[in-house]
N, C-alpha and C positions, 0 to 999 in steps of 0.2 A: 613311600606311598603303598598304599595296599592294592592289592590286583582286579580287587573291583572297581578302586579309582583310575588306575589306568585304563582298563575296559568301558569306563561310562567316558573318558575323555576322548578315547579312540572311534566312538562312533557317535559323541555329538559333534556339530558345528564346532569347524575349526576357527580360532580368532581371525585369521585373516579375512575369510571368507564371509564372518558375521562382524568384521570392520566395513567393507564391500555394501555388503547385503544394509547398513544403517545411513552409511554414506548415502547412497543411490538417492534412501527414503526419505534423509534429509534435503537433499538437492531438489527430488519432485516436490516436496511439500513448500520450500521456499520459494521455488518456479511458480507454483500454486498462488503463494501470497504475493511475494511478488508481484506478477503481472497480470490479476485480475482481466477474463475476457469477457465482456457482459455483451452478447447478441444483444443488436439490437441500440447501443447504447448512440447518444448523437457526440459526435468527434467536439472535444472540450478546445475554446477556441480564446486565446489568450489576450488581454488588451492591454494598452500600458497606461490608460486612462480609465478612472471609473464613468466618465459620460458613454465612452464608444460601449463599453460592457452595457451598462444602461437603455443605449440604443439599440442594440443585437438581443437582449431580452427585457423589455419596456415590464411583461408583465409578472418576471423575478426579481427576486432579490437577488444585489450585486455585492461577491463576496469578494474578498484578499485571500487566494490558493498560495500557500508555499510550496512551490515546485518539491521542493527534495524530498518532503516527509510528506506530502497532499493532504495536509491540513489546511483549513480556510479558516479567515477569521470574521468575524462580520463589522459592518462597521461601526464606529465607538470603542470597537476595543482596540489595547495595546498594539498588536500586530498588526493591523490593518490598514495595508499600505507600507509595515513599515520591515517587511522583512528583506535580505540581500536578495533573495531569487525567489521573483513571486511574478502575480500576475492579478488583474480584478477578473474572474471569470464570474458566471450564471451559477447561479446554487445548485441548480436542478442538471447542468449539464456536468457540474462539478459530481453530485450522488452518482450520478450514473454512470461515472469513469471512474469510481473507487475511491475517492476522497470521502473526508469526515470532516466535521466541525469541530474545533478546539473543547479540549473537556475541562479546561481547567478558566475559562472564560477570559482570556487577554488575548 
């Protein structure tokens, strides 16, 4: 190495310290995605029937949420109703707790 390379290594960010320093950024940013806080939002209330969902919001639409990914499906398609770990919840209580509607339409 030539003595200017060790000199620009010696007084930048050492590797450890800029492993630390990307870590941390990574961690807050998925905490971020993650667990979406939306003030204000109304608590998503799960049914195991699409009538009780129906009844609890008469004047939404009643979607199928998969709990693990909070993608909803609506009804007519593939998924809906027909995932392991789901629920019929309100479309509108469902946006508001950070779920999305299927992009690929099943």
């Amino acid at each position: 190495m030539h003595k200017s390379q060790v000199q620009m290594y010696k007084w930048g960010p050492k590797p450890k310290s800029m492993f630390k320093t990307t870590l941390i950024k990574l961690l807050i940013v998925a905490t971020l995605i993650s667990c979406p806080t939306i003030s204000g939002a109304a608590p998503l209330i799960l049914f195991n029937a699409e009538s009780q969902a129906q009844q609890h919001c008469p004047s939404d639409v009643v979607v199928w949420l998969n709990l693990p990914t909070r993608i909803y499906h609506w009804k007519g398609m593939r998924w809906y109703g027909n995932t392991k770990n789901g629920a019929y919840v309100c479309k509108k209580e469902a946006d508001e707790n950070g779920s999305r509607g299927t992009l690929n339409g099943q």
